[in-house]
C-alpha positions as CSV (number, residue, x, y, z in Angstrom):
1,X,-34.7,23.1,-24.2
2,X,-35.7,23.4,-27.9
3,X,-32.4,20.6,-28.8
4,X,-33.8,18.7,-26.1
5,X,-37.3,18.1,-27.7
6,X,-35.8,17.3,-31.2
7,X,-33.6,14.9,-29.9
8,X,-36.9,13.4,-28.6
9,X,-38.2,12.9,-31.7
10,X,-35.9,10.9,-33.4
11,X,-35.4,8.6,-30.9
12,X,-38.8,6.5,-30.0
13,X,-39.4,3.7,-28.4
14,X,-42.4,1.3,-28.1
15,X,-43.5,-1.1,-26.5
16,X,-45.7,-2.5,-28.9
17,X,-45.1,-4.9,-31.4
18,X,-46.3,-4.7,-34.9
19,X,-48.4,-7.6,-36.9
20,X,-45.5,-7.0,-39.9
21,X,-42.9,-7.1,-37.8
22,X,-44.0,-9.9,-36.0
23,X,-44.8,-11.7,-40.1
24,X,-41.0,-10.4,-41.5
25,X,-39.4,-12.2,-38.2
26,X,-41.2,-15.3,-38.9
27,X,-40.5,-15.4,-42.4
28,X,-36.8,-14.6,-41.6
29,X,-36.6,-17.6,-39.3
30,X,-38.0,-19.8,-41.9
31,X,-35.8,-18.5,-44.3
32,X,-32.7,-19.5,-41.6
33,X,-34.2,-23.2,-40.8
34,X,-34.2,-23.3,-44.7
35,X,-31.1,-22.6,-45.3
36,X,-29.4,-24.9,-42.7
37,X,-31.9,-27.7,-43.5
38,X,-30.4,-27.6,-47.2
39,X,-26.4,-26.8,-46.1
40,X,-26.9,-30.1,-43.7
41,X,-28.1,-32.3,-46.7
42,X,-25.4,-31.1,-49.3
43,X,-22.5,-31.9,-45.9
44,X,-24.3,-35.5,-46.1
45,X,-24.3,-35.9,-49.3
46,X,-20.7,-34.9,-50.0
47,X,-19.8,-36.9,-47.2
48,X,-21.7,-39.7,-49.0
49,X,-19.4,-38.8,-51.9
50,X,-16.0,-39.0,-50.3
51,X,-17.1,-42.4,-48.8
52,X,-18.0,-43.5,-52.2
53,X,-14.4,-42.3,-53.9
54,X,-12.4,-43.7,-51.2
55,X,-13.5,-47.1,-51.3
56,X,-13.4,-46.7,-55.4
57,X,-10.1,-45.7,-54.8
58,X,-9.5,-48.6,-52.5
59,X,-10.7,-51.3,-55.6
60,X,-8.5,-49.1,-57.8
61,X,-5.4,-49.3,-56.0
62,X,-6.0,-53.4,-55.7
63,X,-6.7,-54.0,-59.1
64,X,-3.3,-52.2,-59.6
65,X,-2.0,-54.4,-57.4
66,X,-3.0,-57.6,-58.5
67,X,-1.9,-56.0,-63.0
68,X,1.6,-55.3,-60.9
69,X,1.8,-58.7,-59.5
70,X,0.8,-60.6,-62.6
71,X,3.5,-58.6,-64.6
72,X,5.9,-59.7,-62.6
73,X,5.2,-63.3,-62.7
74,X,5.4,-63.1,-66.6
75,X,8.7,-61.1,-66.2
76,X,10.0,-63.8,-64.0
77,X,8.5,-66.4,-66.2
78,X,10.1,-64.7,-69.7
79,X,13.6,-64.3,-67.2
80,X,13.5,-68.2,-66.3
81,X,13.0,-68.9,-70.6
82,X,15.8,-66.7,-71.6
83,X,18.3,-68.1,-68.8
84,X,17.2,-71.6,-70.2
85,X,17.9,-70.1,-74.0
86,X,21.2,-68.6,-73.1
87,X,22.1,-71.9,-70.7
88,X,21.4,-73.8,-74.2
89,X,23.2,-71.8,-76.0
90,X,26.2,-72.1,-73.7
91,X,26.0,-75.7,-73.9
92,X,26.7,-76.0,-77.4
């Protein structure tokens, strides 16, 4: 009987609820609302970020475009003079 009352003891349980408990839950909760308030901007704003590099990206890869497609124009245009050069040439 004597092991029966100890283990009495250590376990308690009641079914009243303390003013800190009840203050440390709260602040908890506040804590976690917080926290997932904050995480849920930084997601927008990254995601506000990845918009912004793919269409920077996007403007990149057209200005590319349009450097690629002028160098070939002069390429064709400096091909056209040297076929006239070596046609003169030939001629002689």
């Amino acid at each position: 009987m004597g092991e029966n009352q100890t283990t009495r003891r250590h376990w308690h349980l009641d079914k009243t609820i303390s003013v800190g408990h009840l203050i440390s839950t709260l602040v908890i909760a506040i804590s976690v609302i917080t926290w997932a308030g904050s995480i849920d901007r930084r997601v927008e704003q990254n995601a506000l970020a990845v918009k912004y590099l793919n269409e920077e990206q996007v403007q990149q890869r057209q200005r590319i475009d349009a450097v690629r497609n002028e160098i070939k124009t002069d390429l064709r245009a400096i091909n056209d003079k040297l076929d006239r050069l070596i046609e003169r040439q030939s001629d002689r």
